[in-house]
N, C-alpha and C positions, 0 to 999 in steps of 0.2 A: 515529478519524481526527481530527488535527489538521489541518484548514485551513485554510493561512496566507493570509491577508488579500495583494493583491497587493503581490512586493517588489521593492527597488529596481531601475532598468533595466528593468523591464513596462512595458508602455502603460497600464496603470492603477492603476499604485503611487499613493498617494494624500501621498507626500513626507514621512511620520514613520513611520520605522522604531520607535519608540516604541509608535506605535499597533498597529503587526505587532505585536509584544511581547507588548503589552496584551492586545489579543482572545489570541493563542495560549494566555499565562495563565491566560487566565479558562475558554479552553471546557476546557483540558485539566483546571483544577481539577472543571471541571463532571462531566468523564470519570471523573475519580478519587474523585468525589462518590456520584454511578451507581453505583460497583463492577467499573471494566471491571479487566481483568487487563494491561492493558499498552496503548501506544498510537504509533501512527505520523504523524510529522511529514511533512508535502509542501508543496511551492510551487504549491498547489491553483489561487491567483487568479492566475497567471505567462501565461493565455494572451494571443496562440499561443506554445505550449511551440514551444523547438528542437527538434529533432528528434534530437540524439545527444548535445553537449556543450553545457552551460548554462558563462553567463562567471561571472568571477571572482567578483565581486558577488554573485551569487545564492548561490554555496558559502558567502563569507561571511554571507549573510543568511539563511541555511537554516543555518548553525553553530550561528550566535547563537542561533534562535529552539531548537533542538536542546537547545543549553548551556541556556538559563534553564530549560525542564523540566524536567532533569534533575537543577537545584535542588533542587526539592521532593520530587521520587517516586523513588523505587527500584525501581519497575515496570520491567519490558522496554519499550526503545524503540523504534523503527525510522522508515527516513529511507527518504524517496521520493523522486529527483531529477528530476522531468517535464523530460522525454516516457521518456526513456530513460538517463539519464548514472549510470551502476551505477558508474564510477569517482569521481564526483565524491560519491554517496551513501552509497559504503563507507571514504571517507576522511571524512566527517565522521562515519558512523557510531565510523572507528576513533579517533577522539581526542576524541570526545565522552561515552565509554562506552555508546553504543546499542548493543544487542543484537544488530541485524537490519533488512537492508534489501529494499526493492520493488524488483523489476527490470520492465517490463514487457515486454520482450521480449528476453530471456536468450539464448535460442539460435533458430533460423530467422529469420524476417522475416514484418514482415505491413505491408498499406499503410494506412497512416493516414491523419490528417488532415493530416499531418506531412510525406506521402511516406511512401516504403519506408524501414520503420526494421529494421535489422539489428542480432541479439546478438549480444554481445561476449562471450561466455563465456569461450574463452581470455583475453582480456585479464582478466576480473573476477577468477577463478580466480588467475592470476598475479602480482594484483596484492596480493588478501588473501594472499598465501605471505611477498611482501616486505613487507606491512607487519605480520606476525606478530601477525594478528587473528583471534579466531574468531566476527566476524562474520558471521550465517548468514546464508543468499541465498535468500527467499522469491522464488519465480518466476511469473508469470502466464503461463499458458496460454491460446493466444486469446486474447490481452489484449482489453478492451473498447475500444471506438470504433476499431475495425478490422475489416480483413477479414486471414482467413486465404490463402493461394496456394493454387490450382486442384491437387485430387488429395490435400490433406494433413487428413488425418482428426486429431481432439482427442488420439484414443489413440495414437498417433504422434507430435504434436506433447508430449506429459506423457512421455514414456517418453523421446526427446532431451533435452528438458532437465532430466531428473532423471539417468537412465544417462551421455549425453553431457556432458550441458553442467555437470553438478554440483550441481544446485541442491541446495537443503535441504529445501525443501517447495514445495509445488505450490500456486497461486493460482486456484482458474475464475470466473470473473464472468459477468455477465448483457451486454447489446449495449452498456451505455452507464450511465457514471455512474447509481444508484440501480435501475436498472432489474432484475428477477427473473433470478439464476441457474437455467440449465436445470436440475431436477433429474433429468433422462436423459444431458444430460454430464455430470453432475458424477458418478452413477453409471459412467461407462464410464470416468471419469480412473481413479475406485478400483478398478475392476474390471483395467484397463489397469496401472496401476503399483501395487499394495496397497499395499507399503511403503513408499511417500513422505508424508508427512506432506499434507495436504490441508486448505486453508485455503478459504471463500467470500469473494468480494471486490466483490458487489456486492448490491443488494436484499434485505439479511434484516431483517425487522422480527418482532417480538414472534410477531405470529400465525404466521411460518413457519420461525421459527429450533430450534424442538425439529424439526423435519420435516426439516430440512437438515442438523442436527447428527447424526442418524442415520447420515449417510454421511460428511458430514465432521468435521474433528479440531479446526475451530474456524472462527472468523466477523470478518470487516472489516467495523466499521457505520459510516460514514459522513452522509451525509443523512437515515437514520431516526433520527439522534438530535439533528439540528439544527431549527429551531425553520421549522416547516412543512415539513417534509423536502424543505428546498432546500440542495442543497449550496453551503457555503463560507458559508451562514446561521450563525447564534450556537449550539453546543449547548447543548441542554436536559438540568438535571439528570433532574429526572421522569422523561423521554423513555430517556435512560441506565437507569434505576434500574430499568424497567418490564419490559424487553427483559433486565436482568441477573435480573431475582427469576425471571422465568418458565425461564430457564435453572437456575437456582438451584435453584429446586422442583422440576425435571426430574430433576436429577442427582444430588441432597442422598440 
């Protein structure tokens, strides 16, 4: 994860979009230092996120920060547009050359901090046709920092948004930024949809990432690789490098 310093129009933008720049630069160099295989850009410091469509400003300021990584790496990239804006994430994803973007709630609804945020599946779907992208649609499952609707099971809600809603692959996270993905749902998403591609989206660090990669097909590190594992803190090569070899040596 690249997290972006907050940008313009937040309440805590800090007035140089430069300085965005700057930090993204550097942790993503730090990323690419590490070993990681690709990396996802967000408007991590933007809270309170909106809740569906972020303004014009922030698409341009999430471009930009998009555009200059893509400078240097030829890694896969992927765009995150908090809380929720999959149209505003797959339009920079599609003129920025990123690969692939975070939806955090694709298809049902779950209530947030945001309110009730509702997928747009139709819409995302229809909109990657007209812009003749093959931007894939990574999708969170029980996104974190929410609650799911009364009656609606994990393996339920991964089976809609992969069958129904289209996704590409599957997201499960733990309750909350950094916190430990269950590895009892993340078992029942696989078990529930096998062939959707199965991504972890929160809490893997060194000591539980060979344990998690058993059932899933790959890992989003965020905060374990920033410097005290505080997210939107500075990433750490070391921190990267440590978490990539142990993988490395697993799989080698």
């Amino acid at each position: 994860m690249v997290h972006l310093l907050p940008l313009p129009g937040s309440p805590a933008y800090r007035g140089s979009m430069q300085q965005v720049l700057d930090r993204a630069h550097r942790d993503a160099e730090a990323l690419l230092a590490g070993g990681v295989n690709g990396i996802i850009v967000e408007n991590y410091g933007d809270t309170p996120f909106f809740p569906d469509h972020v303004p014009p400003v922030t698409v341009a300021a999430l471009t930009n920060a998009v555009t200059e990584i893509r400078k240097f790496t030829e890694l896969p990239l992927g765009v995150n547009a908090l809380r929720n804006d999959a149209a505003a994430a797959l339009s920079i994803a599609a003129v920025t050359g990123a690969q692939f973007i975070r939806v955090n709630v694709h298809a049902g609804a779950m209530l947030t901090d945001q309110g009730w945020v509702a997928g747009r599946a139709h819409e995302t779907l229809r909109l990657r046709a007209a812009l003749a992208t093959d931007v894939s649609i990574f999708a969170d499952v029980m996104v974190k920092h929410a609650v799911a609707p009364a009656g609606l099971t994990i393996e339920d809600a991964a089976a809609d948004a992969y069958h129904r809603g289209g996704a590409d692959a599957l997201i499960v996270s733990g309750k909350a930024t950094g916190a430990p993905t269950d590895r009892d749902e993340l078992q029942r998403v696989r078990t529930a949809v096998p062939e959707a591609p199965l991504w972890i989206g929160s809490g893997v660090t060194s000591d539980n990432v060979v344990q998690l990669l058993d059932i899933a097909d790959g890992v989003i590190v965020g905060s374990a690789f920033e410097r005290d594992g505080k997210a939107g803190a500075e990433v750490v090569t070391d921190k990267v490098r440590l978490l990539v070899d142990v993988v490395r040596n697993r799989y080698k």
